[in-house]
C-alpha positions as CSV (number, residue, x, y, z in Angstrom):
1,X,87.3,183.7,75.0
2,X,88.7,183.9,71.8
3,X,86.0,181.4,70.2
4,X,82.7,184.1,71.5
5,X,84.7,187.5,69.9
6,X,85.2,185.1,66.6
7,X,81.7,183.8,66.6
8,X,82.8,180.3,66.5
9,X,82.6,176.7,68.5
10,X,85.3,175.5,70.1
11,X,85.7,171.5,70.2
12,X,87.9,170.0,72.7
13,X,90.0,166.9,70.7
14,X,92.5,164.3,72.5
15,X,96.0,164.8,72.0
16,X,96.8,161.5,71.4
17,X,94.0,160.6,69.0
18,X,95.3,162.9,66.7
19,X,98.4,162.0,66.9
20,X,97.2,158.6,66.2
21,X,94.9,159.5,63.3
22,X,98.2,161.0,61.6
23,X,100.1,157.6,61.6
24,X,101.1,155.9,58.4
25,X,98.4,153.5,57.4
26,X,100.5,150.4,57.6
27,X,101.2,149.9,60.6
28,X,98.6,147.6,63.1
29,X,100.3,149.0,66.7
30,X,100.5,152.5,67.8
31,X,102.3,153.4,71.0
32,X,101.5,157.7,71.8
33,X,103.8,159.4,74.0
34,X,103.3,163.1,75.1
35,X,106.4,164.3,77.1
36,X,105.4,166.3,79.6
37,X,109.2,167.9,80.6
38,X,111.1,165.9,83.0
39,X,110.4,162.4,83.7
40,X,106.7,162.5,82.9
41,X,104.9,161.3,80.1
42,X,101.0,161.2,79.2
43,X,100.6,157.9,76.8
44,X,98.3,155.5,74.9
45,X,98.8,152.3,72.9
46,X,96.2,152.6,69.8
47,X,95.3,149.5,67.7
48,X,94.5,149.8,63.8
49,X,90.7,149.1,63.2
50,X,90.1,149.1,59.4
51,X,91.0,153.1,58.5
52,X,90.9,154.2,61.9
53,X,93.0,154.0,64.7
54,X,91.3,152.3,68.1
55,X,92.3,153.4,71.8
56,X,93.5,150.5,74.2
57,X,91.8,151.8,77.4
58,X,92.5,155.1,79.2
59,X,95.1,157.5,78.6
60,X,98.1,157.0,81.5
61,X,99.7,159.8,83.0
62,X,103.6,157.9,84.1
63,X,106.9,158.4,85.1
64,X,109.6,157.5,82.8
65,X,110.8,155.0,85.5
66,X,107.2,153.5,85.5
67,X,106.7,153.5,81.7
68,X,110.1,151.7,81.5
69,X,109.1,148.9,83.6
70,X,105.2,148.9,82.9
71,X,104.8,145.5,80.5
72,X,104.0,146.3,76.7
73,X,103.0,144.0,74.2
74,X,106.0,143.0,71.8
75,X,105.1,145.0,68.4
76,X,107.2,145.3,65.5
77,X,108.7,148.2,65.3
78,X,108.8,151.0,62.1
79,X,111.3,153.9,61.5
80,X,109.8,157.2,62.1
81,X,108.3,158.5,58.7
């Protein structure tokens, strides 16, 4: 493992929360999606909590068909920065 012949730690991080810790400052919603090729995604909704972003519950691993009908709070939305 490339972490023992460096000499180093490796620390397993969540996708999504660093995607999440990267958003502009802001904004109070956060909706993470990770395509996974074809109709899959792995998503989280995140919620601004002072200067960190908070997790809404478990990550979900969905179809796009079920993401499309699954029922999302009404956010404002921001252009991509």
């Amino acid at each position: 493992m490339l972490s023992h012949v460096l000499g180093v730690r490796l620390v397993a991080v969540p996708t999504l929360d660093v995607v999440a810790q990267n958003a502009p400052a802001d904004v109070p919603n956060l909706a993470v999606c990770l395509n996974l090729k074809g109709e899959t995604v792995y998503a989280a909704l995140f919620h601004r909590d002072g200067s960190r972003w908070r997790r809404g519950g478990e990550p979900a691993l969905l179809s796009m068909p079920a993401l499309r009908m699954r029922k999302a709070p009404r956010w404002p939305t921001h252009p991509a920065r």
